[in-house]
C-alpha beads as a LAMMPS data file, in Angstrom:
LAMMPS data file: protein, C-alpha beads

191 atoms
190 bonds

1 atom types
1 bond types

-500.0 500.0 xlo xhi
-500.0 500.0 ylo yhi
-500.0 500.0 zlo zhi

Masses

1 110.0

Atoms # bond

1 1 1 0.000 0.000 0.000
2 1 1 1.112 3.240 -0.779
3 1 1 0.302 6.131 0.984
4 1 1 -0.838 8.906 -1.089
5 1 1 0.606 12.186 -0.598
6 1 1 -2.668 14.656 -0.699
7 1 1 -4.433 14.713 2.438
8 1 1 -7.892 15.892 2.716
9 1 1 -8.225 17.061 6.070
10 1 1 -6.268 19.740 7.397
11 1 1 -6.763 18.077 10.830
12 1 1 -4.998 14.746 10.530
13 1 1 -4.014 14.950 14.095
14 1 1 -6.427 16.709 16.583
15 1 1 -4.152 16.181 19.662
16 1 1 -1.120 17.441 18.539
17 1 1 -2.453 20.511 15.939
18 1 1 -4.976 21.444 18.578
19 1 1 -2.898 21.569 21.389
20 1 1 -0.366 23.480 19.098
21 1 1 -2.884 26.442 18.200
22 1 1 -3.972 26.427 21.797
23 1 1 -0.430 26.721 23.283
24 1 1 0.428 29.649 20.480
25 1 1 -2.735 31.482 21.492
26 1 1 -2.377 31.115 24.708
27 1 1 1.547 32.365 24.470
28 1 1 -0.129 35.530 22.757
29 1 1 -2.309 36.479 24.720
30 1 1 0.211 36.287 27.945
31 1 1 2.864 38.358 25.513
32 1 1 -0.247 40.752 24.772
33 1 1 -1.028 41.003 28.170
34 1 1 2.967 42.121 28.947
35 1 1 2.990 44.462 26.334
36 1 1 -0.115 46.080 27.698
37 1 1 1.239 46.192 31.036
38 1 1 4.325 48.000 28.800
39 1 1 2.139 50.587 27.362
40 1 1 -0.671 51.275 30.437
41 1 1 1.492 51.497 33.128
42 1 1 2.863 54.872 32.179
43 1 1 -0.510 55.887 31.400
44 1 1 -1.930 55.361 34.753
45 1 1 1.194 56.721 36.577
46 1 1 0.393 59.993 34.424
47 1 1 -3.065 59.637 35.405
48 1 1 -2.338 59.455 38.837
49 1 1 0.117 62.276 39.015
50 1 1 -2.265 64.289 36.823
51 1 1 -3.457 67.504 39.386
52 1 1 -5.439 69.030 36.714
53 1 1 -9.133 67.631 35.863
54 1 1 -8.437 68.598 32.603
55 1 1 -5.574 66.532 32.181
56 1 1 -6.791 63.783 34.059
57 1 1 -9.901 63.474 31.588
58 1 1 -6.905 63.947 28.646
59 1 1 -5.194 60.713 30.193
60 1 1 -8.435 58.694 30.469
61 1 1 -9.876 59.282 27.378
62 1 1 -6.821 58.408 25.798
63 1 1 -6.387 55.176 27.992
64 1 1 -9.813 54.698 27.012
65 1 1 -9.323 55.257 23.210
66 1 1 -6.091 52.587 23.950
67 1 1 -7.849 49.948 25.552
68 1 1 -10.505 50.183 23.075
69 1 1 -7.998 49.621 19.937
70 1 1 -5.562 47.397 21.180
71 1 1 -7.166 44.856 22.950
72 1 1 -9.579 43.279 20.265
73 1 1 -6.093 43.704 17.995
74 1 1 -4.080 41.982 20.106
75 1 1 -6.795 38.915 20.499
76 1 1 -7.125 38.858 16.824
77 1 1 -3.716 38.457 16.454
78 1 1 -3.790 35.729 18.823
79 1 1 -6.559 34.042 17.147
80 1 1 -5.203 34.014 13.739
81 1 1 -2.134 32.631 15.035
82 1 1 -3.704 29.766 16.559
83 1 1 -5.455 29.111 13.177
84 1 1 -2.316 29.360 11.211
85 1 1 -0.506 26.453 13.319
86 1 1 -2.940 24.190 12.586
87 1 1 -2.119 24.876 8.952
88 1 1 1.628 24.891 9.620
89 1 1 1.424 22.055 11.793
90 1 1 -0.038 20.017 8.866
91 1 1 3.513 19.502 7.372
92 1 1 4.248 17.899 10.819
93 1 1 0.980 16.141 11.632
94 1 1 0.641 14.351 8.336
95 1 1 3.918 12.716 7.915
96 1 1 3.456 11.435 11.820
97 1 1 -0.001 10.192 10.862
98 1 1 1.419 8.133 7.664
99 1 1 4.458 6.580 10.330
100 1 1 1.267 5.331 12.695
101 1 1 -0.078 3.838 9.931
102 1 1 2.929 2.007 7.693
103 1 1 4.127 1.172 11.629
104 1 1 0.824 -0.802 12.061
105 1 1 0.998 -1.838 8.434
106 1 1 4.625 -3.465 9.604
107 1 1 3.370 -4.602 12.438
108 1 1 0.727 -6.598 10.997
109 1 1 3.378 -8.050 7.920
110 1 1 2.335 -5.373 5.264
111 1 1 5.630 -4.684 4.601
112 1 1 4.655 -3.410 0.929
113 1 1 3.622 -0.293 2.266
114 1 1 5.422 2.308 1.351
115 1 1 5.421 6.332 2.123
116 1 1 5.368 9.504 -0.307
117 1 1 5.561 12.646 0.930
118 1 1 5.064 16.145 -0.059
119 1 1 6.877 19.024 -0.920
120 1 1 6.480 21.008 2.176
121 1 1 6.439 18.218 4.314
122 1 1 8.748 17.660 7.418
123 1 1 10.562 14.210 8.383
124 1 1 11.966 13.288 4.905
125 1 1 14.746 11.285 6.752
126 1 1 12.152 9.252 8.089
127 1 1 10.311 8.548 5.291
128 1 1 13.133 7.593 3.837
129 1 1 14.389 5.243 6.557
130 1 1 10.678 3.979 7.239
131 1 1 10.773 3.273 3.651
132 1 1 13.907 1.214 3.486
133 1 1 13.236 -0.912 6.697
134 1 1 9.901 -1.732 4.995
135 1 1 12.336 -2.832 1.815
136 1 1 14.347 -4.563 4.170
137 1 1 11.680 -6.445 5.769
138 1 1 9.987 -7.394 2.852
139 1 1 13.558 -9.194 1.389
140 1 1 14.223 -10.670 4.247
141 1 1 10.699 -12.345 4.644
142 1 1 10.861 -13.232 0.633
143 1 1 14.508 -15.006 1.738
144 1 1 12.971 -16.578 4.754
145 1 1 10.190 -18.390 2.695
146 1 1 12.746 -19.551 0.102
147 1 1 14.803 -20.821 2.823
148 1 1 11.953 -22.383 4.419
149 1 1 10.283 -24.312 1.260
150 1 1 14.331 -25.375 0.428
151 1 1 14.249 -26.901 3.840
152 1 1 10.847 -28.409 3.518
153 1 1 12.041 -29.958 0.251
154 1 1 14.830 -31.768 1.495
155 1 1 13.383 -32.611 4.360
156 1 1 10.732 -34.454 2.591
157 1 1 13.463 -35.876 0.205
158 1 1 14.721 -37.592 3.953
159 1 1 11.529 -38.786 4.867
160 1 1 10.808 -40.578 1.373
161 1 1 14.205 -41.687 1.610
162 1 1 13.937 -43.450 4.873
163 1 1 10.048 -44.712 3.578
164 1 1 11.894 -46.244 0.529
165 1 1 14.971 -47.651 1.475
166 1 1 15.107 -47.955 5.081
167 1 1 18.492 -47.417 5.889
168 1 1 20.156 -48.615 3.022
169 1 1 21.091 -45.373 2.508
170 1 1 22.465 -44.239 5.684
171 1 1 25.480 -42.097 4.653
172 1 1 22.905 -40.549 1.741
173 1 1 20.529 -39.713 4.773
174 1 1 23.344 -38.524 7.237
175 1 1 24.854 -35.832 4.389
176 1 1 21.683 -34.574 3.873
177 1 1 20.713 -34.429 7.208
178 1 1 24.695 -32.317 7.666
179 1 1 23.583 -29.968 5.064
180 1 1 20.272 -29.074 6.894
181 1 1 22.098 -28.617 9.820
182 1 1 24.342 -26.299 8.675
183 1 1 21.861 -24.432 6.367
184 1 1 20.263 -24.178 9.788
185 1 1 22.700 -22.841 11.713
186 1 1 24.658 -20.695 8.919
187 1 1 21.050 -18.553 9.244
188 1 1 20.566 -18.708 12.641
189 1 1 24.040 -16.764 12.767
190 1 1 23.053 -14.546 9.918
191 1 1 19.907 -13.572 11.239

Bonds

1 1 1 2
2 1 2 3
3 1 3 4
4 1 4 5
5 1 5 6
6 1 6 7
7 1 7 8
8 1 8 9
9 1 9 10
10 1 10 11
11 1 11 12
12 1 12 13
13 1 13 14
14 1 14 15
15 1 15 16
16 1 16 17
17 1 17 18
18 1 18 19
19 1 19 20
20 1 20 21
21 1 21 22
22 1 22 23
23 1 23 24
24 1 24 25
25 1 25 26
26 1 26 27
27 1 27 28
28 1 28 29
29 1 29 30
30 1 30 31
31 1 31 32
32 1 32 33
33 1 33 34
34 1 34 35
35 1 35 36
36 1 36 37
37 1 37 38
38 1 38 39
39 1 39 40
40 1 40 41
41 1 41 42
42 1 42 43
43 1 43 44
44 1 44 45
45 1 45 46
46 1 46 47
47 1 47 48
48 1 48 49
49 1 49 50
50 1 50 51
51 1 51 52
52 1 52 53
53 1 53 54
54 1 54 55
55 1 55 56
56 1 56 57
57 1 57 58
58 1 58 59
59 1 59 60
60 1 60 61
61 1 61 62
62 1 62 63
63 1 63 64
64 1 64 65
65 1 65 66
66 1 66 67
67 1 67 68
68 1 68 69
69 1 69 70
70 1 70 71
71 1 71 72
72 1 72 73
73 1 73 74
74 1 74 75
75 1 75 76
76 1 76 77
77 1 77 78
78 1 78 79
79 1 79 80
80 1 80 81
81 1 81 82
82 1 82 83
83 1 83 84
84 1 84 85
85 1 85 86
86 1 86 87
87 1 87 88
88 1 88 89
89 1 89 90
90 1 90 91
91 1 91 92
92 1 92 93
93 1 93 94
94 1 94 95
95 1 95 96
96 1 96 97
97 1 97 98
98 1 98 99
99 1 99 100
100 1 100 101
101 1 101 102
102 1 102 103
103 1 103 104
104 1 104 105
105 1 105 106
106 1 106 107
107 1 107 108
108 1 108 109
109 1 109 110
110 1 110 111
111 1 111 112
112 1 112 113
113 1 113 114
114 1 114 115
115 1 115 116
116 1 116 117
117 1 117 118
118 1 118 119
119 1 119 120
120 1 120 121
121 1 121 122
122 1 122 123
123 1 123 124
124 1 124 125
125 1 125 126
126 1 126 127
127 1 127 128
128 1 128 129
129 1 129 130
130 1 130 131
131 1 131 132
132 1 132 133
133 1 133 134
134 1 134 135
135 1 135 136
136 1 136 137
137 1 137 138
138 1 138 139
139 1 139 140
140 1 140 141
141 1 141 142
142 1 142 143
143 1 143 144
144 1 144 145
145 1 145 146
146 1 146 147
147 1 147 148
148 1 148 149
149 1 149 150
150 1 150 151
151 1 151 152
152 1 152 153
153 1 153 154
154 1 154 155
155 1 155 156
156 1 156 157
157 1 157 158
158 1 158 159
159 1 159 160
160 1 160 161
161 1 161 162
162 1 162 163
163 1 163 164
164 1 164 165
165 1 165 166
166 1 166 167
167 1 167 168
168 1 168 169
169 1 169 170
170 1 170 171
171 1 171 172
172 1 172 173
173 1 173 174
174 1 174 175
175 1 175 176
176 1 176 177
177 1 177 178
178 1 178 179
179 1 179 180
180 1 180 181
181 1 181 182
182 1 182 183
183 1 183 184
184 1 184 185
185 1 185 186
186 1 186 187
187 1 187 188
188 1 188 189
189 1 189 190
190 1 190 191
């Protein structure tokens, strides 16, 4: 199986793409919330030092006019950034979600599975590696079945030999036996 490289959903991995536009938005609003401290602070020391009722209305109104212009901007901000990472976290999110599935795939003896991805997209090494241990898995299973079916063969060749001839054949029998044996252990060493 090959996984294709379009995805239809930008949300291929609520968890993780949530939690990232969350944790952004959240880190926003708490540098918002600093730089308002930065730019009010001075305001309301002015206000408080104002002795004038005419400059202390100058000072609110324009802490008013602040507050009223830089708060929604600032959550806006925040909000649109947490949208964005969802959309940036796609290049992360959808390779991870084609490794949970060619891992299960492996798991479960697929090993034909293989993984595209796309331009954009992070984790190319992976891929890559995923890719070749799938390969590697997939020879080593073909190998394993050869080796397996050459073993059954001669074995049976023993058994009809033995059914035949009895033991007229013994050194015949004991050779072929050897030659198992060492096929036997020559890949238990290999593998």
């Amino acid at each position: 199986m090959d996984y294709k490289t379009s995805r239809n959903k930008v949300i291929v991995k609520p968890g993780f793409q949530l939690k990232t536009a969350l944790t952004l938005t959240l880190y926003i609003i708490a540098y918002s919330l600093v730089f308002g401290a930065v730019i009010f602070y001075p305001l309301y020391h002015e206000l408080n030092s104002a002795v004038t009722v005419e400059d202390r209305a100058n000072v609110s109104s324009m802490i008013l006019y602040l507050h009223k212009r830089i708060w929604p901007g600032l959550f806006a901000v925040a909000l649109l950034a947490g949208i964005q990472s969802i959309f940036a976290s796609h290049r992360i999110a959808g390779p991870m979600y084609r490794f949970e599935k060619m891992a299960n795939d492996l798991l479960r003896g697929n090993y034909g599975a293989r993984i595209r991805t796309r331009k954009g997209d992070e984790f190319k090494d992976m891929t890559r590696l995923l890719n070749d241990l799938a390969s590697d898995l997939e020879i080593t299973r073909t190998r394993q079945s050869e080796f397996s079916a050459d073993m059954r063969t001669r074995l049976e060749t023993v058994s009809a030999m033995l059914e035949a001839e009895g033991a007229a054949y013994p050194d015949d029998v004991k050779r072929i036996i050897q030659t198992l044996v060492a096929g036997l252990t020559y890949r238990a060493k290999v593998s």
